[in-house]
Every structure is written in C-alpha cells, then in structure tokens.
C-alpha positions as CSV (number, residue, x, y, z in Angstrom):
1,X,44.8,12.5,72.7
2,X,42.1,9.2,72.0
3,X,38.8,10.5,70.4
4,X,40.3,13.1,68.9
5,X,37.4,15.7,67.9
6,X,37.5,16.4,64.0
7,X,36.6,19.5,62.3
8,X,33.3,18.6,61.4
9,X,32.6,17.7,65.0
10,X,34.0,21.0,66.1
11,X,31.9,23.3,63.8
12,X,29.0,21.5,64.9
13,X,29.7,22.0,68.8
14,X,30.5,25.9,67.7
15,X,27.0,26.3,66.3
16,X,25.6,24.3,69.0
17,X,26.8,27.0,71.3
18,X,26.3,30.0,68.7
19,X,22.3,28.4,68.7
20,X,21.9,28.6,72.5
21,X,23.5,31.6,73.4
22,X,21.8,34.7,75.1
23,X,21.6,38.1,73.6
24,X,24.8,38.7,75.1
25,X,26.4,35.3,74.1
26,X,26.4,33.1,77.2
27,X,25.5,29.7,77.0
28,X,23.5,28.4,79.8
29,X,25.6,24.2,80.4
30,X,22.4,23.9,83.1
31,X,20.3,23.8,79.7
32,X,19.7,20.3,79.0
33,X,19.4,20.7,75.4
34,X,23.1,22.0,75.5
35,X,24.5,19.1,77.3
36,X,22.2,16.8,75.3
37,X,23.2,18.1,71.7
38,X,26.5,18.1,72.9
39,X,26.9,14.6,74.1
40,X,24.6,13.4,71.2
41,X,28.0,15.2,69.3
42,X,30.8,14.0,71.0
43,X,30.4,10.8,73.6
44,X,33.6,11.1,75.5
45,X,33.1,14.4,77.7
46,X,36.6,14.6,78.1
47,X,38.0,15.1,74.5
48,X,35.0,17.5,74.4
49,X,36.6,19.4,77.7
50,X,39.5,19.4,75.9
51,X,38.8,21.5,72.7
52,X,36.6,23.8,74.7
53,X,39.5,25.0,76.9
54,X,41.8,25.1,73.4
55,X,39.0,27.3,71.9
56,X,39.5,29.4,74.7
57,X,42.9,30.0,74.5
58,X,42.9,30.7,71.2
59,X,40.6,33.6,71.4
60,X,37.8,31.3,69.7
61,X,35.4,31.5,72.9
62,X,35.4,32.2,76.9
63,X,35.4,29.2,78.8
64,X,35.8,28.0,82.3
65,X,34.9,25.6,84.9
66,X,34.6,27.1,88.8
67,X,34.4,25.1,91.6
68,X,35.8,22.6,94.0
69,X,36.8,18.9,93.4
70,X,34.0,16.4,94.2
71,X,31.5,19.0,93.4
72,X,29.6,19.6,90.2
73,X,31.3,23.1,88.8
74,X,29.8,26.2,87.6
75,X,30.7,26.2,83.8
76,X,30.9,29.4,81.9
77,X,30.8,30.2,78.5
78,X,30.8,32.6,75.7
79,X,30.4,33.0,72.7
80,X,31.6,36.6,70.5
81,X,32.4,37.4,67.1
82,X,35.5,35.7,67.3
83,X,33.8,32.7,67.2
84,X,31.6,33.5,64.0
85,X,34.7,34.4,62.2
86,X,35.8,30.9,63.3
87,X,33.2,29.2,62.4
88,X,32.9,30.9,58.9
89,X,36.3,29.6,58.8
90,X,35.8,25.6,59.5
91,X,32.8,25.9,57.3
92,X,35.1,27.1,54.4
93,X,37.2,24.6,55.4
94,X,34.7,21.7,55.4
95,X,33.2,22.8,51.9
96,X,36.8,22.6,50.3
97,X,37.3,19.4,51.6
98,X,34.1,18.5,50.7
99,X,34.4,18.8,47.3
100,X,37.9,18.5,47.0
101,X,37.1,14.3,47.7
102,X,33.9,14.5,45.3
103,X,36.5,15.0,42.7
104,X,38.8,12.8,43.6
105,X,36.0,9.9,44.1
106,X,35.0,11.4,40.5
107,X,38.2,11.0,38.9
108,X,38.6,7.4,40.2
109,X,35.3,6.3,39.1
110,X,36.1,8.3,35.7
111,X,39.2,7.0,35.0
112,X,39.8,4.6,31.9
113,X,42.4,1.9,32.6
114,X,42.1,0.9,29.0
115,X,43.8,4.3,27.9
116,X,46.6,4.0,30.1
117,X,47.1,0.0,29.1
118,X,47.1,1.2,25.6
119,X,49.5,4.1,26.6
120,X,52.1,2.0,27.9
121,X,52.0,-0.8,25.5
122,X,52.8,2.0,23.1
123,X,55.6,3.4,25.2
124,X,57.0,-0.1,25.9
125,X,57.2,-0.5,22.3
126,X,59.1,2.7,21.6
127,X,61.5,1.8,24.5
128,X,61.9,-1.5,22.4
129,X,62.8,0.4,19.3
130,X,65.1,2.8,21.5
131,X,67.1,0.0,22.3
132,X,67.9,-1.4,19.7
133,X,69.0,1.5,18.1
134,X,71.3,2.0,21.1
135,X,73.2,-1.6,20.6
136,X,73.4,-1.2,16.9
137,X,75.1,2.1,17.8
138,X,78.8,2.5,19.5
139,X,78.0,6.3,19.8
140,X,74.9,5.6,21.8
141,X,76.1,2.6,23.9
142,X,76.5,4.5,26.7
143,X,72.9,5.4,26.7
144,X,71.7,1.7,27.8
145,X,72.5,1.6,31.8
146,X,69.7,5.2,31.4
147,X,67.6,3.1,29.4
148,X,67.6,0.4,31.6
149,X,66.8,2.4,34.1
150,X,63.9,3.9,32.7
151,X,62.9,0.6,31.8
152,X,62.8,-0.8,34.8
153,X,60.7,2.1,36.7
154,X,58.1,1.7,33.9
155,X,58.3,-1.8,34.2
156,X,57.0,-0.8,37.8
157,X,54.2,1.2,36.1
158,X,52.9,-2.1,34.1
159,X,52.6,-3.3,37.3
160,X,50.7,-1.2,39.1
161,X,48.1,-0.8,36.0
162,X,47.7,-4.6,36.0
163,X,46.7,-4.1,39.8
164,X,44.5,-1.2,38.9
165,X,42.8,-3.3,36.2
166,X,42.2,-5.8,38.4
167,X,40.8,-3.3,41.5
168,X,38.4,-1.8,38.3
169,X,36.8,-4.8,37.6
170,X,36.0,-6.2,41.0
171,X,35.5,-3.0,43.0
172,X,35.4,0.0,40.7
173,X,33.0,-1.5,38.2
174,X,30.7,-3.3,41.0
175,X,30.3,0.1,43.0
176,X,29.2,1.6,39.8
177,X,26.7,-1.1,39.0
178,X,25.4,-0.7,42.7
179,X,25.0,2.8,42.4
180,X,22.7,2.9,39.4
181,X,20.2,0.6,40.7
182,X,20.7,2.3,44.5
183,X,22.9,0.2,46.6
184,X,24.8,2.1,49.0
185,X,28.6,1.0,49.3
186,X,29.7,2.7,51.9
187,X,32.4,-0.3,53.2
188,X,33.4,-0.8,49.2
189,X,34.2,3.1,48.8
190,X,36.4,3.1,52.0
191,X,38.4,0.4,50.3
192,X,38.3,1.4,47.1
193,X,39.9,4.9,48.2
194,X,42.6,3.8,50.2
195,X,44.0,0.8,47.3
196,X,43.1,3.3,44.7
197,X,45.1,5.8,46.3
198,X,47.9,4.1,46.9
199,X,47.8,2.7,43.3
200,X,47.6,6.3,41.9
201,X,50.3,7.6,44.2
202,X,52.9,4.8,42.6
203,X,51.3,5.3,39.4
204,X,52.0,9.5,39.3
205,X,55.6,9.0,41.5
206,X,57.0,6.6,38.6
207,X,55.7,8.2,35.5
208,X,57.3,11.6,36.5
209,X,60.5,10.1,37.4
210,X,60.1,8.2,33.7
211,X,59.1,11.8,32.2
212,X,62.2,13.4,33.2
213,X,64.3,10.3,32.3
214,X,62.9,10.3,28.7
215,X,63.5,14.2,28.9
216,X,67.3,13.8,29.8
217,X,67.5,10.9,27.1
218,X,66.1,12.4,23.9
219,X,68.2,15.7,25.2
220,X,71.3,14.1,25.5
C-alpha cells in the first residue's frame, strides 16, 4: 500500500505505545499525547491503521476498533511481552542496518581508485603478453576466442573505473572536502550511494566472472 510504514517508523509507534501504557498494558487512543506522537510519527492515519491491525494479528499487540459507521469508535489496545520481544527485535534490526551502511558509506569514501587503475593497467598488460604467446603458439591457438572473452569483460571493468574516477573527483572528493570544514551533504550522499552502488555492483559482477576465466585459462 502508498506510505508504506518502515521499520524505523514502526519501532517508534511500538515504544510510543510501550511509553503510554497502564500497569496492565492498555493504551488510552483518548490520550492526546498518544494520538499526537502518533500522528507527529506517521501523517497518513490510514497506513498507520494498517500496521496496527497487522501487529495484531501477528501476536505483536491487541488491537481493535468498536463501534458503528459514522461514529467515532472505541479503540482498544494492548500492549504484552510479545511486543517487548518485538521491539528488541526491530531494534536489533535497525542497529545492523545501521551500521551495516556506515561501512559501506566508509568503504566508498575509503576506496582508492588509483589502486585499482594501477591494478588493471597491470592486468591489461599481462593479457597483452598472454596473447601473444597464444598466436605465436599453434598448441595454444585455441585459447584466443577464451581470451577474447576475458578481454572483453575486463574491457567492461576499464570502463566502469574510468566512471568511478570521474564520480571520485566531482562527488566523492567534494563531500569529503565539505565534511571537514562541516557542510552537510545530505542530497550529494543520496547520489553518491546509488551511482556508487551501481558502479561497485558492475565492478565486483565482472571481475569475478574475469577471476574464474583467468582460473579456467592458466588451468587449462
């Protein structure tokens, strides 16, 4: 459904409800500082109807509305130790993926484009020298259409690092500079994970296709 609810959004309703519950773990939708908090959470009431009634059928809380159409219904809800376990859960959750972006923001921002330039000019060299041997060979003729193949998909992998390159110089680089004098980024970081991801997805795809080539070539 529109405006889904994330996971974030959901722990934060959870402990919402955990924070206004009696000793007996009903929560009181009359309180204005429920409905408030709530709405200040989640603006379309709906979407937040929604994942209350899921929670409920999952075990995660009680919840139910009473009452006739047209007129304002009696809500109900509890909270139990269900819902602590759950909410131990999305916080476990939230912390991994948490920190599982910090690293991969870190390893972006860490990552040296002049190594891997060097790294295949070397292996485009050695590729050079491969071939040659291979045409001055009749025994290893047959090796060129492999060769070629390999070739070409690291061929794909020059490309992609020229693209990095240039995404490291006018985003990667900038963001850095911005963050050591204390300029926020936000917009920049947005696009600098999703080209940097893609560019890094291509990147890893090709080279392990061109590590088992080389593998099957040299074992041949």
């Amino acid at each position: 459904m529109d405006d889904q609810i994330t996971p974030l959004q959901e722990l934060r309703i959870l402990l919402c409800l955990i924070r206004h519950a009696d000793a007996k773990g009903s929560v009181d939708f009359d309180n204005p500082d429920v409905t408030d908090t709530l709405g200040s959470l989640v603006w379309n009431w709906n979407a937040m109807e929604f994942l209350l009634y899921k929670l409920d059928e999952a075990g995660v809380i009680d919840y139910s509305e009473i009452g006739e159409d047209g007129f304002k219904p009696i809500i109900l809800c509890i909270v139990n130790d269900d819902t602590h376990r759950y909410v131990a859960g999305l916080a476990e959750k939230t912390e991994s993926d948490y920190v599982a972006l910090d690293k991969r923001i870190t390893d972006i921002l860490t990552f040296n484009p002049s190594a891997l330039t060097n790294r295949i000019t070397d292996t485009k060299r050695q590729i050079e020298e491969v071939k040659k041997h291979v045409a001055s060979n009749d025994l290893l003729k047959p090796l060129a259409g492999p060769l070629r193949e390999i070739q070409s998909h690291f061929d794909s992998i020059s490309v992609v690092s020229e693209g990095y390159e240039h995404i490291y110089k006018n985003i990667i680089r900038p963001v850095q500079e911005e963050g050591k004098s204390g300029v926020k980024a936000t917009v920049k970081w947005a696009i600098l994970s999703i080209l940097i991801s893609t560019a890094i997805s291509l990147a890893i795809s090709n080279w392990l296709f061109l590590k088992d080539g080389f593998r099957t070539f040299f074992a041949a």
